[in-house]
N, C-alpha and C positions, 0 to 999 in steps of 0.2 A: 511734679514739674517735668514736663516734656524738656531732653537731652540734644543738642544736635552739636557734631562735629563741623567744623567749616575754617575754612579759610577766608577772611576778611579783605577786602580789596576796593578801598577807597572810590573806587570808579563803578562800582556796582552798587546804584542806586536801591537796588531787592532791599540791601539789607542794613540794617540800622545801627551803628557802629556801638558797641558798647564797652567795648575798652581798647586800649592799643598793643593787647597783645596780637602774635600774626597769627598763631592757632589756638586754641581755648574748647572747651567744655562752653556753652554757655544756654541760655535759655532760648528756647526753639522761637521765632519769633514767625507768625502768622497774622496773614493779611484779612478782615472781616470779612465774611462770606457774608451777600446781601442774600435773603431769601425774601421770595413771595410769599405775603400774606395769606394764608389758602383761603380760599372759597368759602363759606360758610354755607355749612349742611342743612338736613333739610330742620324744618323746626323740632323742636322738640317737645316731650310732653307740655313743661313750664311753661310753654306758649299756649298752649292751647289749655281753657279752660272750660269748656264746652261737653256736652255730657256725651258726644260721641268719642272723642279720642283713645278715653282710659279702656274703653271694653275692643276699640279697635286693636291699640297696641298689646292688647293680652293676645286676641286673638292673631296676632303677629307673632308673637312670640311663641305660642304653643303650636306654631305651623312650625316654625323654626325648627321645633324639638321634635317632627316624623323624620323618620327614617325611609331610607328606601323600602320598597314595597309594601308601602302601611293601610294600603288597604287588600292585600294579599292579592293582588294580580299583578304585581311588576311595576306597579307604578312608580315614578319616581319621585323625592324627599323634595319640595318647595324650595326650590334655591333661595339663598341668602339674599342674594344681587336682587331676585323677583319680588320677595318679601320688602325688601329697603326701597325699591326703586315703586312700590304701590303706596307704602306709607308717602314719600313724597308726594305724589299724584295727589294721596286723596290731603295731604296739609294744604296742598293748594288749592284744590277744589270745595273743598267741602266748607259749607253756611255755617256758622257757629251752633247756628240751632237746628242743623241738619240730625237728619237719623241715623244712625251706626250702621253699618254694610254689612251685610254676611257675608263674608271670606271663606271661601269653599278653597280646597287644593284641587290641584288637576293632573291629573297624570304624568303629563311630561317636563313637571316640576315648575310650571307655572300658576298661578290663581285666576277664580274668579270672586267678582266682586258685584256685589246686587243689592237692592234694593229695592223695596215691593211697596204700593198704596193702592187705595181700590182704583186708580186710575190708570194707574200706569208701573213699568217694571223696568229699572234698565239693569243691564248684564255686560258689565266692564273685563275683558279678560286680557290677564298680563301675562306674555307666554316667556319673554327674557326684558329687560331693559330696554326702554325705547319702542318694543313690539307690544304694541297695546290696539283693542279692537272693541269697539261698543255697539251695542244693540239698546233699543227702546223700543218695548210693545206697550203699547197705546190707544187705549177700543180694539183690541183683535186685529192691529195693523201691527208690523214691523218696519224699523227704519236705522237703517245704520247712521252711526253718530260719528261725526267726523274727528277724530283723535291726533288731526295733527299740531292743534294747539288746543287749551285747555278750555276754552271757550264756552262752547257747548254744551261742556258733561257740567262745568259751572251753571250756567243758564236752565238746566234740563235739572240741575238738583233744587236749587231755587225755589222752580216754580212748582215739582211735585214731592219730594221728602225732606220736610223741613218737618220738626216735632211739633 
């Protein structure tokens, strides 16, 4: 039980009279704090039932656990922030019956993310949060994919890596 000393004073609406002594020991009396409801994250595995998810999220998780310089030239360890903020991307992108991405690390502790069919390749790379960059080679054409809404890299999985 929360303690507080006070002096009680009829005219001071704060606080809630609880007896008529004029000083007292009495129980700390506190006004509800409203909090916001937080945002809900991105999905989670239980959402997704789909045979890309379980081998995406290992291979999130096992980027998680490089350390700095893990492939012995200075590289640096996958951030956290890069790894969390590409799982979002691809919950939202990705066709239930799409194909699992290969998740490569990158040196300067961001990924890439790819995906190959005999027609086409695209190559999604996430350097920090928000800083995302796509490519799609296409018949031996390249064409950058426009990453400022999710659109596209949706559209462009659709129609070439579905299982």
């Amino acid at each position: 039980m929360n303690v507080a000393l006070r002096r009680y004073a009829p005219e001071d609406e704060q606080w809630t009279p609880i007896s008529n002594a004029a000083s007292e020991f009495v129980p700390a009396i506190a006004r509800p704090v409203v909090v916001a409801r937080p945002q809900l994250s991105a999905p989670t595995t239980a959402a997704h039932a789909s045979r890309w998810a379980r081998p995406t999220i290992d291979r999130l998780v096992a980027l998680a656990s490089l350390p700095n310089n893990w492939d012995q030239r200075g590289s640096a360890a996958p951030r956290g922030d890069v790894l969390s903020f590409s799982w979002t991307i691809l919950a939202q992108i990705m066709p239930s019956d799409g194909k699992p991405p290969v998740i490569v690390p990158l040196g300067n502790g961001g990924v890439q993310i790819e995906w190959s069919s005999p027609h086409a390749e695209l190559d999604v790379e996430v350097t920090r949060p928000f800083d995302v960059s796509a490519s799609l080679f296409e018949d031996e054409n390249e064409t950058e994919v426009e990453t400022e809404t999710l659109h596209e890299l949706t559209r462009i999985l659709r129609q070439y890596f579905r299982t």
